[in-house]
C-alpha angles and dihedrals in degrees: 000000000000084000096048094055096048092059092046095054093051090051086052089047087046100049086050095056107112118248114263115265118218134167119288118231115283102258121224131259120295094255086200086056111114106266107222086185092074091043085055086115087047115089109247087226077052080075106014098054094141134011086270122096125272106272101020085117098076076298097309135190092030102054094036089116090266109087119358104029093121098054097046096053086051127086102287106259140143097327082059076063097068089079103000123080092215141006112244122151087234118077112203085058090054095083115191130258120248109278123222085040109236103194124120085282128076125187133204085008121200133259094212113151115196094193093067102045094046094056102109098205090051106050082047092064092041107045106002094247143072114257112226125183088256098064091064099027114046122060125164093021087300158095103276135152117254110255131173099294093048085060094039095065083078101010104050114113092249089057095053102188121201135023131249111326092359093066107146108224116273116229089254094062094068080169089068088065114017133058126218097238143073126231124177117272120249092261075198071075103049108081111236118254097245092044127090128185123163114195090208089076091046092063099093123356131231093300086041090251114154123251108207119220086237082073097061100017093052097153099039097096099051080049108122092176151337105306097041090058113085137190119258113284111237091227078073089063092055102063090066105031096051096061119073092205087065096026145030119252087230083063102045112122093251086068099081095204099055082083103001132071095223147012123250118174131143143191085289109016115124138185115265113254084241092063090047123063123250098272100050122092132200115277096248092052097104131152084274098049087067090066103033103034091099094093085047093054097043079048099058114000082177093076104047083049089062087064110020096053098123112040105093098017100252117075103226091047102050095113087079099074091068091033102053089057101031112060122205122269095251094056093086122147097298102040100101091046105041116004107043109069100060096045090051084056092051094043122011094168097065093055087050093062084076115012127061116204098264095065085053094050086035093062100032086060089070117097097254115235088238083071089072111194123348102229084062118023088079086076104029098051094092104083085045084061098041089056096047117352093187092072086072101041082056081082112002132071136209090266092052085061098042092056099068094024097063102110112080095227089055090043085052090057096048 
């Protein structure tokens, strides 16, 4: 009965794991986005005349008689889309898109390189002062994301920052730092829906002492470029969170809600390794777990792979560092003389988990201890064959036999 209520409550636990989330496939491209590849004839300073976006001005400079007349005389229809959520005949119900777009594509993207501007020697040859993040990314007092006027301060004609062939690029010259394409943003990038961070409440901890964006942002000084350029690991988020003198307990990552909208466990759910500090284990890894967590790993390799990515190297071998070392329960003293023959015929794919072929021929070309000594098992192996005669053909062929069974009275007697 005991048994029986054990397996039903592992079906229950396993019936409540959540399905596994991956990516969606990337989407195309909004067909209804602005298309800077058909303004390519149009000067980027023809759209982008203030810090405001195109059209602020009663849709100016789109509708100014030059480009877009036509369409905008006409009934409103798809071309209202490309800033408009939805086409109504009333505008005040016609509410913007979101500008800059913040979806997987980004277009035109920038060459910024955050290596450069953050060298400190550099940027004090160059505009007599160090360049901090705030410089680019706070305006107002807060958090906010660096736009034209945030580069012109430096970059702007009358500046004219740089000499000779070390001239920065001026704010008319959007080729010095665009490019004409569009790549796929880092979804590493994109905050989750159900995640919330304000970067207001990271700027001193619970003693008001700073954190500094280099704690979080640790790669951000050696970044060249986009891509080189990551989000903040959340192992990042740990070290704080984890220690009451910088944190609230309230606040610490096994509470859900400190980042998530919501909270969303189950029977077996458990917190990822990289929400828990280094010395803290899943709930279910006991004494006993060491022993009986091979059905676990056959179940769901994926999990043990969260934790165990660095022991041997290579991330889906990282199982060999322990069992290399740790031999199964069943290898005891008489296993490589007597057991282990037997168990390799019925499953050679167990033996292969651990073992490659040339441990097994390494070990094969050894003169086995059944061969006694070599001046008399010539003439005592008989009765050996007669008893299994597979445990010779594990190493010896046919012609092995046939060399010293060649004469017909010695045939007779085997």
């Amino acid at each position: 009965m005991r048994a029986l209520l054990l397996i039903a409550w592992v079906i229950l636990a396993g019936a409540c794991s959540p399905a596994r989330q991956i990516d969606a496939p990337l989407p195309p491209l909004d067909p209804t986005r602005l298309s800077h590849e058909h303004h390519a004839q149009v000067p980027c300073g023809g759209c982008h005349r203030t810090a405001a976006r195109p059209g602020t001005d009663d849709h100016k400079p789109c509708d100014d008689g030059a480009c877009h007349r036509k369409e905008f005389l006409a009934t409103p229809g798809p071309f209202c889309q490309v800033c408009h959520i939805k086409v109504t005949t009333q505008p005040l119900l016609a509410p913007l898109k979101k500008y800059p777009v913040q979806d997987l594509w980004q277009t035109e993207p920038s060459r910024f390189s955050h290596k450069k501007h953050l060298d400190a020697g550099r940027m004090e040859g160059r505009v007599g002062f160090h360049v901090g993040c705030p410089d680019c990314h706070v305006r107002d007092g807060q958090q906010a994301r660096p736009d034209h006027a945030t580069c012109a301060r430096c970059h702007a004609a009358e500046v004219a920052l740089g000499k000779g062939t070390q001239k920065a690029p001026k704010m008319e010259d959007c080729t010095g730092c665009h490019e004409a394409t569009a790549h796929e943003r880092s979804r590493s990038r994109l905050i989750r829906d159900d995640l919330h961070f304000e970067h207001d409440r990271h700027k001193t901890d619970r003693k008001n002492r700073v954190i500094r964006c280099e704690t979080c942002h640790t790669q951000t000084t050696l970044a060249e470029d986009y891509a080189r350029h990551p989000a903040p690991r959340v192992e990042n988020c740990v070290t704080c969170h984890d220690d009451s003198d910088r944190t609230p307990a309230e606040l610490n990552m096994r509470t859900c809600e400190t980042c998530h909208a919501a909270r969303t466990s189950t029977l077996t759910a458990l917190a990822p390794r990289n929400h828990l500090p280094a010395t803290e284990r899943p709930l279910d890894h006991t004494l006993a777990f060491r022993r009986d967590h091979a059905e676990v790993a056959e179940r769901d390799s994926t999990r043990c792979a969260t934790c165990h990515t660095r022991m041997s190297g290579n991330p889906r071998q990282a199982c060999d560092e322990c069992h290399q070392t740790m031999q199964p329960s069943d290898h005891r003293i008489t296993w490589r003389e007597l057991d282990h023959g037997p168990e390799s015929a019925a499953n050679r794919e167990r033996c292969a988990r651990c073992h490659v072929v040339e441990f097994c021929s390494a070990c094969h070309a050894q003169r086995p201890r059944s061969h006694g000594r070599v001046d008399s098992f010539k003439t005592d192996h008989g009765h050996l064959a007669r008893i299994n005669i597979r445990s010779c053909t594990a190493c010896h062929g046919d012609k092995d036999c046939k060399d010293c069974h060649l004469d017909t009275a010695v045939r007779r007697s085997w």
